[in-house]
C-alpha positions in Angstrom: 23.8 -122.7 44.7 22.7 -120.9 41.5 25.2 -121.1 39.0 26.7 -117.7 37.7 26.4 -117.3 33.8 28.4 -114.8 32.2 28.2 -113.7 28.5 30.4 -113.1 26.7 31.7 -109.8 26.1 31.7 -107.6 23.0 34.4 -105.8 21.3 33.4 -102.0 22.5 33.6 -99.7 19.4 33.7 -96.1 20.1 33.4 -93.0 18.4 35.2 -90.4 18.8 33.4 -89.4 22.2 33.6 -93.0 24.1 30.3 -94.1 23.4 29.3 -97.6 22.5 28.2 -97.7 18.9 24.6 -97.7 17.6 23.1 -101.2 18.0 25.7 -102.8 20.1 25.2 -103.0 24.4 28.0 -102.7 26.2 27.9 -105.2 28.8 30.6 -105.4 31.8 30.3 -108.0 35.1 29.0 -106.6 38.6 31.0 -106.9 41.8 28.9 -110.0 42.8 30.1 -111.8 39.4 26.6 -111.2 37.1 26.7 -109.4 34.2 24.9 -105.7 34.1 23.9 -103.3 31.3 25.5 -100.1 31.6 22.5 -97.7 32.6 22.3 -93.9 32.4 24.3 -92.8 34.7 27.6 -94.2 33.4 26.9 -92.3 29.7 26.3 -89.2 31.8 29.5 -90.1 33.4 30.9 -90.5 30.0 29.7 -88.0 28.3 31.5 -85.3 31.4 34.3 -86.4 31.2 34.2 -85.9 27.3 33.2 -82.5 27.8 35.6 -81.9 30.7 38.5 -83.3 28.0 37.2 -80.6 25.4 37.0 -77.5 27.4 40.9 -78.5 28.3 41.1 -78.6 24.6 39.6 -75.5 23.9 41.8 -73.6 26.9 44.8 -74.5 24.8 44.0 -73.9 21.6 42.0 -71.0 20.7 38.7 -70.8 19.4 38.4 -70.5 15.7 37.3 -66.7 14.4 34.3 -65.8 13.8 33.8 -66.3 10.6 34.7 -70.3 10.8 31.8 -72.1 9.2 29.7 -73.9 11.3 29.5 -76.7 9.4 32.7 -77.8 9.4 32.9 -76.9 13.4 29.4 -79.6 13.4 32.1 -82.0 11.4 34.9 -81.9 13.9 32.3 -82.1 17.0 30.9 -85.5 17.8 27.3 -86.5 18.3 27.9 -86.9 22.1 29.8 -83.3 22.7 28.7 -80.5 24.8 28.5 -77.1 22.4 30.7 -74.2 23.7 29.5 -71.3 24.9 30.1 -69.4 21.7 28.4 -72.3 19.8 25.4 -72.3 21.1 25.0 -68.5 20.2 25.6 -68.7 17.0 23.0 -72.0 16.6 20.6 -69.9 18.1 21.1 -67.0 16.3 20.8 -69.0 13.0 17.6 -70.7 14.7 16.3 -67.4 14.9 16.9 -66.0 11.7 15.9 -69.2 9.9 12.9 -70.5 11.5 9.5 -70.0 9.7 7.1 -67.5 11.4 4.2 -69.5 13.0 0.4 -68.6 12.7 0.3 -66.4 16.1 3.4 -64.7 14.7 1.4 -63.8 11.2 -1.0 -62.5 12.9 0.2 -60.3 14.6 2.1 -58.8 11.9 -1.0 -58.3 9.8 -2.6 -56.6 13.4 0.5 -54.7 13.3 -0.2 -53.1 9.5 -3.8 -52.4 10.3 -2.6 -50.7 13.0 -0.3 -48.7 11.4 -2.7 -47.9 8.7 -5.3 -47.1 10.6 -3.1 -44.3 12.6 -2.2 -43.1 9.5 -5.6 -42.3 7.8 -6.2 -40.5 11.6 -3.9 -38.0 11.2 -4.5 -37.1 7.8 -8.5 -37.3 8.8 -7.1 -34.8 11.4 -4.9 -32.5 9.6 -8.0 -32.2 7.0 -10.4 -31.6 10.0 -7.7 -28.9 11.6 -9.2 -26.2 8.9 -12.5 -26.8 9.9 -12.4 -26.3 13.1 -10.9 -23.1 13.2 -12.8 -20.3 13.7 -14.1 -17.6 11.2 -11.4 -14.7 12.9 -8.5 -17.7 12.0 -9.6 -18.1 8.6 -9.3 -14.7 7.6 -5.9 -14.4 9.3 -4.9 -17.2 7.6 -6.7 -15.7 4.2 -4.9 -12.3 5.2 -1.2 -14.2 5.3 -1.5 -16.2 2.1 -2.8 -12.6 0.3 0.3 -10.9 1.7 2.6 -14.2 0.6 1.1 -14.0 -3.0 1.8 -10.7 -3.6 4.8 -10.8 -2.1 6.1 -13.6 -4.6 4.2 -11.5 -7.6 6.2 -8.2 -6.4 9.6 -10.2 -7.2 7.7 -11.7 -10.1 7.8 -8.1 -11.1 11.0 -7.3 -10.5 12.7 -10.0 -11.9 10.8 -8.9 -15.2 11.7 -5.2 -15.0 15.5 -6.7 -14.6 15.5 -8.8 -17.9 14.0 -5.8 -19.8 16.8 -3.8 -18.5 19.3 -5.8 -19.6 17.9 -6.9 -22.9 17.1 -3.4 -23.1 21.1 -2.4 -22.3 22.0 -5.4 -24.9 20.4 -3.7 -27.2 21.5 -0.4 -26.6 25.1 -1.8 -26.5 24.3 -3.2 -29.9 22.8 -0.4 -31.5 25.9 1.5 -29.9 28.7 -1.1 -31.4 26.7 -0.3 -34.7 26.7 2.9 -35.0 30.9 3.1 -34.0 31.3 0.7 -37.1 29.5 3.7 -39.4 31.3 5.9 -37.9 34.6 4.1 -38.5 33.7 3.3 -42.0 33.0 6.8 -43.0 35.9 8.2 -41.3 38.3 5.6 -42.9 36.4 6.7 -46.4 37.2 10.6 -46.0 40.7 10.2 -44.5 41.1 7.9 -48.2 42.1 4.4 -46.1 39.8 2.3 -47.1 38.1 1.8 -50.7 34.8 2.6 -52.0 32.4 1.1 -54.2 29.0 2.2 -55.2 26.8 4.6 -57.7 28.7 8.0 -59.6 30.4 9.6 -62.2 33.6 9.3 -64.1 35.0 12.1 -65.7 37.4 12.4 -68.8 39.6 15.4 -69.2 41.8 15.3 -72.8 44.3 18.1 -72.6 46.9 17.4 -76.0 48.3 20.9 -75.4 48.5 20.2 -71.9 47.0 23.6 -71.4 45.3 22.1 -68.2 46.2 23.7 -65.0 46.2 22.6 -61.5 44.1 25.3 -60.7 41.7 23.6 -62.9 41.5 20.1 -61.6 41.3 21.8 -58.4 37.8 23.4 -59.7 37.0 20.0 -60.8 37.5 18.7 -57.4 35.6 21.6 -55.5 32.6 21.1 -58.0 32.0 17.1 -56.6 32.7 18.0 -53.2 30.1 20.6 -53.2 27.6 18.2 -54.9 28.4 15.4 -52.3 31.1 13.3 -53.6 32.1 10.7 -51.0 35.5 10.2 -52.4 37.6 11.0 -55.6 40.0 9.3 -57.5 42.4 11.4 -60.0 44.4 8.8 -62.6 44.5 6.6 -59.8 45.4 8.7 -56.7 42.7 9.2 -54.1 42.1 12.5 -52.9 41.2 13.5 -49.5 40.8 16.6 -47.7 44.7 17.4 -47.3 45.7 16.4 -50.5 47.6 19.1 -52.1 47.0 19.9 -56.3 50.0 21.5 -57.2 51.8 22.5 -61.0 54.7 21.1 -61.7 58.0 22.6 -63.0 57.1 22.1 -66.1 53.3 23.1 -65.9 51.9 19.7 -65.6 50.0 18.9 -62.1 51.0 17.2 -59.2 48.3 15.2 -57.1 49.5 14.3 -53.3 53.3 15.6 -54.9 52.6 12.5 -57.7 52.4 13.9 -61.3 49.6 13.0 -63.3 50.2 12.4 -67.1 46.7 13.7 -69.5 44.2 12.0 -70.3 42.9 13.1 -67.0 40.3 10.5 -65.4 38.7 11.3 -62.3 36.2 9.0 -60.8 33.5 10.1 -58.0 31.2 8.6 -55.9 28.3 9.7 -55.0 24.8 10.7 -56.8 25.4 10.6 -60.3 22.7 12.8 -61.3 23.9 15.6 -59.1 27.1 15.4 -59.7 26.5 15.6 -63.2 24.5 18.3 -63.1 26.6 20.2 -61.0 29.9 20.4 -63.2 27.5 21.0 -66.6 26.4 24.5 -64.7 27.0 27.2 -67.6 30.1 29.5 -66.8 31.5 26.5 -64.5 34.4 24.1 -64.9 33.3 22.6 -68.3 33.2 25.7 -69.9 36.8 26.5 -68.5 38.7 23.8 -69.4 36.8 23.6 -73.3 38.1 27.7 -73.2 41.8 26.0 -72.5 41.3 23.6 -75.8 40.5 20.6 -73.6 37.5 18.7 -74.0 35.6 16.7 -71.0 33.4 14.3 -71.0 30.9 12.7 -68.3 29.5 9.5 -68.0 27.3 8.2 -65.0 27.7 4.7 -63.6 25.7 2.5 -61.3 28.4 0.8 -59.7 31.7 2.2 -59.4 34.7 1.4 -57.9 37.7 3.8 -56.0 40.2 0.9 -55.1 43.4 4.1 -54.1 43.8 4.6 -50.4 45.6 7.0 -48.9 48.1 5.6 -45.8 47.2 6.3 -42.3 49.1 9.4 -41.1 50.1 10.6 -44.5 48.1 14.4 -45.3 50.7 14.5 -48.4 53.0 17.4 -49.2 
């Protein structure tokens, strides 16, 4: 009778899934007392019912989100352990989007481009070769249409032309309008006496020690300028317009706008010298009346003069 040996037994070390450890065989005795390696189907068996214990395990506690990293979930899984469901997804989506294309793959890529290429240059080649084969009626229609298009875009061309000299054309119009309201303001204010004057005419000294003077002849004066185009008048310092009144006073003196003016009389005129001169030395005019009244007068043309009196809006004097 063959005597029955039996080893001794090791101290089984599992991980965390049950299995024996690396380098170490598990060895348990058979029913008929020898001693027998554990073969493949007992680590199947264990490796089930690990998976069995971590499905249970997953049932209870959820599943982590989506966005868990899977390397941590790698850490917390044994070597032995069946991947969930979700798992395996996700390692073969990363497979997918991380393994490197092989030669049959790069290939066909490349077929791929010369295939798109190669449509490409047939359609331009066609759209080029679509001209051609029209016929000679086509052509000219088409000819006809891209006439009637051009001078369609030249007509508006034209139009929009004729509209920007119209307006320029009213700018300046408005311009030359705005200008000539400005003269016209500026020689209105001069004759109503509002504003003052400045430029080329005559002054004129009256001395009158007798005072034998009369307002009848400053008046004269006055009337003499006018007539030889005297733009505006000043009489010891009063400006004279149109409706200023030269009156004698009670005592004979003369009053200019109802203000009496004292002798030496100075009046100041603009306007062209020369012919304002010329106008009051006329024999039998105003010189020779006032030297008949014992006055004297005296004339003296200036280039530049200046009538600085104005005369209040609204105010025609007495």
């Amino acid at each position: 009778m063959a005597h029955k040996h039996e080893r001794p037994r090791r101290d089984r070390r599992r991980t965390g899934t049950g299995s024996p450890t690396t380098g170490e065989a598990a060895q348990a005795p058979g029913a008929d007392g020898t001693t027998r390696t554990p073969g493949a189907a007992d680590a199947a068996a264990t490796d089930l019912d690990d998976a069995e214990a971590r499905a249970q395990a997953d049932r209870a506690d959820p599943p982590p989100a989506a966005t868990a990293d899977p390397a941590a979930e790698t850490a917390e899984t044994g070597p032995g352990a069946t991947p969930s469901p979700r798992r395996l997804a996700w390692l073969r989506l990363r497979a997918a989007f991380t393994a490197r294309p092989g030669r049959s793959q790069l290939l066909a890529a490349f077929l791929c481009a010369i295939l798109g290429f190669a449509a490409t240059t047939q359609i331009r080649q066609t759209e080029a070769d679509g001209l051609q084969q029209l016929s000679e009626a086509e052509l000219v229609r088409i000819m006809a249409d891209v006439g009637q298009r051009t001078e369609r875009l030249e007509a508006e061309r034209d139009e929009l032309l004729a509209q920007q000299r119209e307006l320029a054309s009213g700018s300046d119009q408005q311009e030359a309008a705005r200008e000539q309201a400005r003269a016209r303001a500026e020689a209105l204010a001069i004759l109503t006496g509002e504003a003052p004057v400045e430029g080329s005419g005559i002054v004129i000294e009256v001395t009158d020690p007798g005072r034998a003077v009369t307002a009848a002849d400053m008046v004269g004066i006055v009337q003499e300028l006018r007539d030889a185009g005297a733009e505006a008048i000043e009489i010891s310092g009063i400006r004279v317009v149109a409706s200023t009144a030269i009156t004698a006073s009670a005592d004979g003196g003369v009053l200019i706008g109802g203000e009496e003016a004292e002798p030496p009389y100075r009046v100041a005129a603009i306007g062209d010298p020369e012919t304002m001169d010329t106008a009051l030395q006329i024999p039998g005019g105003v010189r020779d009346t006032v030297e008949r009244r014992g006055a004297a007068m005296t004339t003296e043309r200036q280039s530049r003069l200046e009538i600085r009196a104005t005369v209040a809006a609204g105010n025609t004097g007495p």
